[in-house]
C-alpha positions as CSV (number, residue, x, y, z in Angstrom):
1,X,0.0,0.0,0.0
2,X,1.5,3.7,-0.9
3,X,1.2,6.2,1.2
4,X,-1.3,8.2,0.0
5,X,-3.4,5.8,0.0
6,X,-3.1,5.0,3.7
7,X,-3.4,8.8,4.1
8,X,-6.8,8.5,2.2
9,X,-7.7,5.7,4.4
10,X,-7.1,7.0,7.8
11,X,-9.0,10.1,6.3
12,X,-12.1,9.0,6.7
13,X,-14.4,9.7,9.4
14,X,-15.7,6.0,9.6
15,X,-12.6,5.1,8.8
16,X,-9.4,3.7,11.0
17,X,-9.2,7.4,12.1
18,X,-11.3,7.3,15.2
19,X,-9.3,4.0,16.5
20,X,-5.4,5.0,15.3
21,X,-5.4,8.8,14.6
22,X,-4.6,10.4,10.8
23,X,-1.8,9.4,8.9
24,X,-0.3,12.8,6.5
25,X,2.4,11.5,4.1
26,X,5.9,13.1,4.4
27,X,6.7,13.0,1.0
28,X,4.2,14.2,-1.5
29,X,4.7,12.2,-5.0
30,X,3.5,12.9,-8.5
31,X,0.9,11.1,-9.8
32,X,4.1,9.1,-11.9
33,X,6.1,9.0,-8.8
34,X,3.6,7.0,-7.0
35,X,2.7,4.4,-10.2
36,X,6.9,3.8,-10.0
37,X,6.9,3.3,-6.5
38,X,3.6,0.8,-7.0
39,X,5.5,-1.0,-9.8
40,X,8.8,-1.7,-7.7
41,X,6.3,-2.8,-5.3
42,X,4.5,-5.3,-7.4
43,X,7.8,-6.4,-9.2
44,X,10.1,-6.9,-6.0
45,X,6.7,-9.0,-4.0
46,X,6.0,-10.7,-7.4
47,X,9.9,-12.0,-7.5
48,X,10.3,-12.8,-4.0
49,X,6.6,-15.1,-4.2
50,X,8.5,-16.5,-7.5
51,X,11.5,-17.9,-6.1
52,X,10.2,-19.0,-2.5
53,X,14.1,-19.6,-1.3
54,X,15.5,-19.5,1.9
55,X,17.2,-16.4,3.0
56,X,18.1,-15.6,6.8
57,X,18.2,-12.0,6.4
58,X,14.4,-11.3,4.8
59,X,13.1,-14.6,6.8
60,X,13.4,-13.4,10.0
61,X,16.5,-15.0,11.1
62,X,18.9,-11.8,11.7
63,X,17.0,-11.0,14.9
């Protein structure tokens, strides 16, 4: 999720915002900025689901 969109989210007055307060981003994107930043999200979850290997670092075993 971006975070604009869990600006948007936390937004609305039925919303998460009574329970958890309002999120405001600290970097305000373009409207490109945020598709590259969803596309490096979708490509770097699609490729990690893809080649399901071990790793101690990303699997929780550094801590």
């Amino acid at each position: 999720m971006n975070m604009h969109a869990a600006e948007q989210v936390t937004r609305a007055p039925e919303g998460v915002a009574q329970y958890v307060g309002t999120f405001t981003s600290p970097i305000d994107l373009p409207a490109w900025g945020n598709v590259v930043v969803g596309l490096a999200t979708v490509a770097a979850s699609t490729e990690r689901a893809l080649w399901l290997r071990y790793n101690w670092l990303l699997d929780g075993g550094a801590g």
